[in-house]
C-alpha positions in Angstrom: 64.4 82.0 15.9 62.8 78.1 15.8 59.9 77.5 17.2 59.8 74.3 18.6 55.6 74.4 18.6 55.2 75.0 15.0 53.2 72.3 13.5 53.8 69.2 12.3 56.0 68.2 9.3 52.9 69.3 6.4 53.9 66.1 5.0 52.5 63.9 7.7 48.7 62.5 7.3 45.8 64.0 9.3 43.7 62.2 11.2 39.9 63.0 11.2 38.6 63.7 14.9 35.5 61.3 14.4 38.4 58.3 13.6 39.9 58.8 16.7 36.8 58.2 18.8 36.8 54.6 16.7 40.0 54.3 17.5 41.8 50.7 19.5 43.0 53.4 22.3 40.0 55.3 22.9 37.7 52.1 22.8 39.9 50.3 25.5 39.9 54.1 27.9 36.0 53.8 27.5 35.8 50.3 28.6 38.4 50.8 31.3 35.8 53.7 32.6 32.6 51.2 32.4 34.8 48.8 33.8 35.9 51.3 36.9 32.3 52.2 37.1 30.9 48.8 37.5 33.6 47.6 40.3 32.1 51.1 42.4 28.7 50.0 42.0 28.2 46.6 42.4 29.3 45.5 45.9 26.6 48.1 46.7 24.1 45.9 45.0 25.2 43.3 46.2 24.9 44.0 49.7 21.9 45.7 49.6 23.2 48.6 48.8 20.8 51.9 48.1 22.2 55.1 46.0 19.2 56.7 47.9 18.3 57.6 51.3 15.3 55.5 52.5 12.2 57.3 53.5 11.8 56.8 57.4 9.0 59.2 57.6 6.7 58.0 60.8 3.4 59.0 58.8 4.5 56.0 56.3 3.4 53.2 58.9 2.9 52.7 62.5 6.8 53.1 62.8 6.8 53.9 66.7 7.2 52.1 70.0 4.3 51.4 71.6 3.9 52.7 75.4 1.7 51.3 78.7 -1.1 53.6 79.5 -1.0 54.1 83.2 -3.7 55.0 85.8 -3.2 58.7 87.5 -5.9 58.7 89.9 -8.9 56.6 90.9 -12.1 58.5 92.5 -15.5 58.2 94.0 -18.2 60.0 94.2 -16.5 61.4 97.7 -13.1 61.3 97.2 -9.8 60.2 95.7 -9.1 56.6 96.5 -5.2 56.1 97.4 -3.0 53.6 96.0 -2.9 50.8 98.1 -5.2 52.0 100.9 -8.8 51.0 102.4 -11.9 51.9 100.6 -15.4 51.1 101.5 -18.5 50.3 98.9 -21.9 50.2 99.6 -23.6 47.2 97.5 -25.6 48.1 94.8 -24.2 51.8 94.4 -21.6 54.1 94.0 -19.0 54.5 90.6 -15.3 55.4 90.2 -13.8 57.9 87.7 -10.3 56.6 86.4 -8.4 59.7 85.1 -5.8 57.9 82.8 -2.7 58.4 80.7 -1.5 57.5 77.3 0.6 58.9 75.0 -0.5 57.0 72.4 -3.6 59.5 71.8 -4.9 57.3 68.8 -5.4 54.3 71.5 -9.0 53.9 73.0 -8.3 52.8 76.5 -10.5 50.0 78.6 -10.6 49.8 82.2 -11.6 46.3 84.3 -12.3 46.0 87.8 -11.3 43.0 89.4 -12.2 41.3 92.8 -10.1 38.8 94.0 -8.7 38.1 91.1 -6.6 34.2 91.1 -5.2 33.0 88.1 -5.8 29.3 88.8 -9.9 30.4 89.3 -10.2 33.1 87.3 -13.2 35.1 87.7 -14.3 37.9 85.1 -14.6 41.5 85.5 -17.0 43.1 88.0 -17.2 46.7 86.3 -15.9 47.9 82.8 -16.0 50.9 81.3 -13.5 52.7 78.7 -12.1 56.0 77.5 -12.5 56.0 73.6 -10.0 58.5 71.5 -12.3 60.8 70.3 -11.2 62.8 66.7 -8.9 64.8 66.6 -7.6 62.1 68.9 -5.0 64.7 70.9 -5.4 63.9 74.3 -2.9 62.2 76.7 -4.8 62.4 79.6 -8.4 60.7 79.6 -11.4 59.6 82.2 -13.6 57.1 82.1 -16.5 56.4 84.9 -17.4 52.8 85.7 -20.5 52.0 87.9 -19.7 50.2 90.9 -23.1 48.4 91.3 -22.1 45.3 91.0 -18.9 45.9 92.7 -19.6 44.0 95.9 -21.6 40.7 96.6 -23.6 39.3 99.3 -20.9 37.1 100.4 -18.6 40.5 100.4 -20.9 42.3 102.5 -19.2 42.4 106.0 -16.7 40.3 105.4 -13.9 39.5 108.0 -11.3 39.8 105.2 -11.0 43.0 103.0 -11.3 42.2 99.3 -8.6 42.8 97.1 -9.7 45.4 94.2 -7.8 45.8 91.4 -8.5 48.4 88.9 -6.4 47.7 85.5 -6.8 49.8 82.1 -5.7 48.0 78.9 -4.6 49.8 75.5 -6.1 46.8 73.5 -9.6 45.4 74.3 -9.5 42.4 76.3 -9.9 39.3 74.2 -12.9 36.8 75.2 -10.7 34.1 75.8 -6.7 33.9 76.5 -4.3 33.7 79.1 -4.2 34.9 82.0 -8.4 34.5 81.4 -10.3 38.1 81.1 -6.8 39.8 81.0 -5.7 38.8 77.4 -4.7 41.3 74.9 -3.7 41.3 71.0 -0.3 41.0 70.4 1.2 44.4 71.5 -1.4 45.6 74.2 0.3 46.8 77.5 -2.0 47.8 80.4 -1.5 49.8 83.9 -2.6 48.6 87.0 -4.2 50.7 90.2 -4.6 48.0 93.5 -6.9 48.7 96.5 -8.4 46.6 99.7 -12.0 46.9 98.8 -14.8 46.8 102.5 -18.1 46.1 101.3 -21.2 47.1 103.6 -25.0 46.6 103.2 -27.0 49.1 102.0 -29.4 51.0 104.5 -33.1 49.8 105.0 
């Protein structure tokens, strides 16, 4: 019986296998492969293209959003003072406690009390005080205590009209100069804002 896979007529030249990698053929299937290759691979360079996935790790660089640190509660020495509402100062005494909130816990937080405070006459703070992040720096929820001495004036004392009080805390120090004046912030600082109607009364004899 033929068989129709016997080899080749014995008469017919051999060609060695390192030949046929030299060969015209096998030359043009390698550079059609480079060529294939290439076309996959540079439109992705060209357009910015990346083979790997960046690194978007947050602990690479300040890669968040930052957020406004707000005022939860305002206090003195008596009791909590309500948003909005009526409080009375003796001059030359008393403080407030500010319990704040930021969730940026590496932020140290300033607070500025404000008296009146007009744009177009800007006058600076009457009481400062701040709430530094302290290492590990974990804490969302802070207090700072300002003294109040200097709150209210002689021309406050017993005034007909309230004053308006407004008690701000900034995430950014407050820049010496600026606008609005004694409110100014680096680029980025966001601040929260507590406002009261602030009675001033003389001290006893």
């Amino acid at each position: 019986m033929s068989d129709h896979h016997a080899l080749a007529n014995p008469g017919s030249p051999r060609i060695p296998a390192g030949l046929l990698g030299r060969s015209t053929l096998a030359r043009a299937v390698h550079d059609c492969t480079e060529l294939v290759r290439l076309a996959v691979l540079l439109p992705l360079a060209l357009l910015g293209g990346c083979l790997f996935p960046p690194n978007l790790s947050v602990s690479d660089g300040d890669a968040g959003v930052n957020a406004a640190p707000t005022i939860l509660a305002v206090r003195s020495d008596l009791e909590e003072l309500p948003e909005g509402g009526s409080v009375v100062f003796e001059k030359g005494s008393g403080s407030v406690n500010v319990t704040l909130y930021d969730t940026d816990v590496a932020d140290s937080l300033f607070v500025r009390v404000f008296v009146n405070y007009d744009v177009t006459d800007p006058t600076p703070a009457r009481s400062t005080c701040a709430a530094p992040c302290t290492p590990p720096c974990t804490a969302i929820q802070r207090s700072a205590t300002c003294d109040f001495m200097t709150i209210c004036t002689d021309a406050d004392v017993d005034s007909a009209d309230p004053r308006f009080m407004t008690v701000m805390v900034f995430d950014r120090e407050p820049l010496d100069s600026g606008t609005p004046a004694y409110k100014a912030m680096p680029p980025g600082g966001l601040s929260g804002t507590r406002s009261l109607l602030l009675n001033c009364i003389a001290a006893p004899n």
